[in-house]
N, C-alpha and C positions, 0 to 999 in steps of 0.2 A: 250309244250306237244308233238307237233307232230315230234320235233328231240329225245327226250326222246325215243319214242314210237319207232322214227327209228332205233335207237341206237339200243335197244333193241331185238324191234323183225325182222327187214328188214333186219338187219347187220348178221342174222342165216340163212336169203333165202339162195340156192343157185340157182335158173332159173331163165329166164326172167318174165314169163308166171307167177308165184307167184311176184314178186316185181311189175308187173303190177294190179295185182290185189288186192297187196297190198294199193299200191298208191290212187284203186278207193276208197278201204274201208275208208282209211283217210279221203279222199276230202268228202263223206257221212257222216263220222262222224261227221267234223268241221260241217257240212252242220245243220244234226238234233240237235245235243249235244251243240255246241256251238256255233250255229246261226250265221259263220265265212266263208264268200266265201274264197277259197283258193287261188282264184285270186289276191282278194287285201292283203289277208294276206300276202304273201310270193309275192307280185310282185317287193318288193327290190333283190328279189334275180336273174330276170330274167337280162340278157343281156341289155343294156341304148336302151331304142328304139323299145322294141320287143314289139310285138302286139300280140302275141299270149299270150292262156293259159299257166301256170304254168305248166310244166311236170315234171315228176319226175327225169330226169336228173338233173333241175335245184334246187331240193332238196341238191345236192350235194354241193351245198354254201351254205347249213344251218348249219354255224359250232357255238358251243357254247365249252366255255373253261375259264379256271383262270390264263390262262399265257401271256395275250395279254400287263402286263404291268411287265415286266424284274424288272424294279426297288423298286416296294411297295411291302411293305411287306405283308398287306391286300392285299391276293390275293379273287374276286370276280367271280363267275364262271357265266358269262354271254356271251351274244350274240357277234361273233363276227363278224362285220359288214364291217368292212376295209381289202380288201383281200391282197390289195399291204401292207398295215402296216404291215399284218401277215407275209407276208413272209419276211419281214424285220427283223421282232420281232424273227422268227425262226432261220435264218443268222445269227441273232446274238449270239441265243445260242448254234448253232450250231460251229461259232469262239470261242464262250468260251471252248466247253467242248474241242475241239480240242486245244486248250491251256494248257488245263487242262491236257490233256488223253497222253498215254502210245501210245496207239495205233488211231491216229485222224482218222476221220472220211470223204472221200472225197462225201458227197453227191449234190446233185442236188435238191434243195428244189421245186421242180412240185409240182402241185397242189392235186393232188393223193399222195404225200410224207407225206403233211402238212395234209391231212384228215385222215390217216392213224397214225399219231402222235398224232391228237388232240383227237383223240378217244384213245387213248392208256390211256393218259391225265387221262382221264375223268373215267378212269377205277379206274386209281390208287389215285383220291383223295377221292373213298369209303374205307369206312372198308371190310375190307374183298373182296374185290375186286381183282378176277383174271382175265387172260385173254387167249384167247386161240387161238394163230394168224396162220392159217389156209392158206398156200399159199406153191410155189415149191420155193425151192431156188435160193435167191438171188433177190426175188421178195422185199427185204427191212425189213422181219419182224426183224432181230434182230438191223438193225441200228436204227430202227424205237422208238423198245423200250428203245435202248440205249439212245437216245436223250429225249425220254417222263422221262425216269429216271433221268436226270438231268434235266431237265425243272421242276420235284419237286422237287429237291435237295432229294431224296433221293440214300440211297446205290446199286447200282451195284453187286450181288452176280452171280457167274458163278462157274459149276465146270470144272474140268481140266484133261480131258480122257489122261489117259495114257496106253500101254500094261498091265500093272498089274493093273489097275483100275478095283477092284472088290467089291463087296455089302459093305466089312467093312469099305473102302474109302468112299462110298456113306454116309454110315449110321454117317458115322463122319463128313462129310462136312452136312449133314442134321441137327446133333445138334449143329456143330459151326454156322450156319445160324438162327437154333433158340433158342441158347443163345442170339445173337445178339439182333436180335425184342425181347425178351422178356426179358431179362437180362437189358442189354444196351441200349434200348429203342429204336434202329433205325430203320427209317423205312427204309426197304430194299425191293430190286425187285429181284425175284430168276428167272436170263433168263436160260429156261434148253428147246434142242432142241432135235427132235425124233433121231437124229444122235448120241443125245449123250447115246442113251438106249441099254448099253451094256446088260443089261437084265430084264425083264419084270418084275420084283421085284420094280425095279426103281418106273417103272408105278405105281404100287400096291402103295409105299409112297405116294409119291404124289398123289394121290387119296385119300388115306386118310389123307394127309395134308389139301386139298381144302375143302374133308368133315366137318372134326374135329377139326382142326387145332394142330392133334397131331398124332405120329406114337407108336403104342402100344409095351411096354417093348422096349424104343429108350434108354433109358436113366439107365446103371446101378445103384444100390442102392447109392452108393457114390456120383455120379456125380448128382442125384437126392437131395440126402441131400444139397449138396453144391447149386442148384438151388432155393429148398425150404428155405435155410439160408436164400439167397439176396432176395428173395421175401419179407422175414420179416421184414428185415431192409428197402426193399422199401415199404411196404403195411402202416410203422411205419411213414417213410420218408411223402408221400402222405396222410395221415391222413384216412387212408380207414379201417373203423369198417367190418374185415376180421376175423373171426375163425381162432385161429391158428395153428389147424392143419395140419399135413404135406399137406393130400388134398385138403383141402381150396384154400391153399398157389402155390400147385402145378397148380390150375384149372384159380388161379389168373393168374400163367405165360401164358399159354394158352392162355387167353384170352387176354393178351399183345400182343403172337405172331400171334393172329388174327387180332387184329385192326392195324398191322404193320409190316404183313408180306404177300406181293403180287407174286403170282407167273403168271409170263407170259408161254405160252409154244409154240413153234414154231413148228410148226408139216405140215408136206408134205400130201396133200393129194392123192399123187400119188399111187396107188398099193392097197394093200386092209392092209395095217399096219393100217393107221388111224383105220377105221372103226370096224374091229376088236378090237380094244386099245379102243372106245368109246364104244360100247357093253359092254365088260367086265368089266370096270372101268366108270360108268353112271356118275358119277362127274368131269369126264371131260368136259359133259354138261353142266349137273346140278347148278355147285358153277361156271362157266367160262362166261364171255363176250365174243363174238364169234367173231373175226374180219376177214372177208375174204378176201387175199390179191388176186385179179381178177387180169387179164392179165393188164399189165401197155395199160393205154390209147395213143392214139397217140399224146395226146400235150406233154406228159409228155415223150415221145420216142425223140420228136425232140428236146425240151430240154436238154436233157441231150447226144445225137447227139452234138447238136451246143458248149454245153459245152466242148466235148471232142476237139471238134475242132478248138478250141480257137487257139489254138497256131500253128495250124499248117502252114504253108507261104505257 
């Protein structure tokens, strides 16, 4: 409950002075609600030896997630208690997709990397599940979800700015992305960053993708037809007592590309874009998990310091 809770609502603070009094309202809750001292609950998570209270620092090794075992197919979304495994467990998928990938990935698995992934994680094995990673660049959000997206095995979609990249490019990469989830059945992650918003129209979709899970008149008569066909033959396929009307059929794809299509969005909070873009467009809130990528901490500076320095004689 109480990482749920954090997930939730601590991961949208952004002060000190709120995540502190966050922390008290917990430790009160467990206290009257569930008759739970916060001491022994969570005193696996303090440092071997320590004598004090739980703080809410130490909240930050409350990681829960389904990827702690690479090899079973049953994946189980529970507690993960072994920090050294985890980072092992990460390294490795981290070897793989860099095996796998066009373009690999040189990171440094700190411990801010891996809490930053396993909440990505945790996003994307809801339906309808977005996310909306909140940090300046280069703070990790796009390697972050690239690695969460293949730690579920699902798709990778990105679009691809060029000088002529204008609305009809976008609106076309937006229905080959949701033929895909809804046609094709795959689940895919759509990484799209505030750099890439050649213009504010962009926002408006995706806005009402995260709402609705559909962008109004996307899809001409013909290309409609053709999507409402495969819906038939799948609705026939899956045995799903479905109206066969066009709209039926059409609201079935929808809701295909709802339960398996997630969008992350990497957005800078610098300057006053965000905030205006979250005013006008409230389901950037609304339908989003909020992850704030904060100043990298100092273990995680030296880390990847000493990494850089490996080699040097």
């Amino acid at each position: 409950w109480v990482h749920e809770v954090y997930r939730v609502f601590y991961d949208r603070l952004v002060d000190d002075a709120d995540r502190t009094f966050f922390f008290d309202v917990i430790k009160q809750t467990l206290q009257s609600q569930f008759k739970a001292n916060i001491d022994k609950l969570l005193k696996h998570l303090q440092p071997n030896g320590s004598t004090s209270s739980v703080a809410d620092d130490d909240i930050r090794s409350l990681l829960f997630g389904n990827y702690i075992n690479p090899e079973t197919d049953a994946k189980f979304y529970d507690e993960v208690t072994d920090l050294a495994r985890l980072t092992e467990v990460m390294e490795h998928y981290l070897d793989e997709y860099n095996q796998m990938s066009k373009a690999p990935m040189s990171l440094v698995m700190f411990r801010f990397a891996i809490e930053h992934i396993s909440r990505i994680s945790r996003v994307l094995q809801q339906d309808n599940g977005h996310v909306l990673l909140v940090g300046i660049g280069g703070s990790g959000r796009q390697s972050a979800t690239k690695l969460a997206t293949f730690m579920a095995d699902f798709e990778l979609f990105q679009i691809e700015i060029t000088k002529n990249y204008t609305s009809v490019e976008w609106r076309d990469d937006i229905k080959k992305m949701m033929v895909k989830a809804g046609c094709e059945g795959k689940r895919t992650v759509f990484l799209f960053s505030d750099n890439q918003i050649k213009e504010e129209s962009f926002v408006e979709d995706i806005n009402m993708i995260l709402n609705t899970g559909d962008v109004p008149n996307l899809f001409p008569p013909d290309e409609k037809a053709e999507i409402i066909e495969k819906m038939q033959a799948l609705a026939r396929q899956e045995g799903k007592k479905i109206e066969a009307t066009p709209l039926a059929m059409y609201n079935y794809f929808i809701e295909r590309v709802k339960a398996r299509l997630h969008i992350a969005l990497a957005m800078s909070p610098i300057g006053d874009a965000l905030r205006n873009r979250l005013r006008m467009f409230p389901s950037l809130i609304n339908c989003c998990t909020i992850d704030w990528f904060q100043a990298w901490p100092d273990d995680a500076l030296e880390l990847v310091a000493n990494k850089f320095l490996e080699d040097v004689e």
